[in-house]
N, C-alpha and C positions, 0 to 999 in steps of 0.2 A: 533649434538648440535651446533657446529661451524659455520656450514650453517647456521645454522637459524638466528644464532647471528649476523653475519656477515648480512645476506638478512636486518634483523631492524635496523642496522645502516646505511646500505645505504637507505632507505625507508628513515629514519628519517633525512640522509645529503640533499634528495631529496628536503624534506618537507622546511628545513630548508634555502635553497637555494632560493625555490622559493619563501619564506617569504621576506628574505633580497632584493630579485628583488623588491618585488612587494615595498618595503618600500621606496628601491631608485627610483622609478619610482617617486612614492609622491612627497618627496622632490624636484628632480630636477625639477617638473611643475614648483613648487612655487618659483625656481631661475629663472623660464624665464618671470615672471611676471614683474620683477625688470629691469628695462634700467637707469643706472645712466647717468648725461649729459655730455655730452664728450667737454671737453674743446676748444675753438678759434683756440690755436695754430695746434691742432692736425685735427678739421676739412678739412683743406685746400688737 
């Protein structure tokens, strides 16, 4: 009974793990869209 218990939590940490990646993958595109202008003094 423990095994088994044990086997659908990790199954379900698996599932959940690769949810959260796929989520961060998302958002970080959409920071690389964004180039704020970089100031005079700091060009040089």
């Amino acid at each position: 009974m423990f095994k088994r218990l044990q086997n659908f939590m990790l199954v379900n940490l698996g599932v959940m793990l690769i949810v959260v990646a796929g989520l961060g993958l998302d958002s970080r595109c959409m920071w690389t869209m964004y180039e704020p202008d970089i100031p005079e003094c700091l060009k040089r």
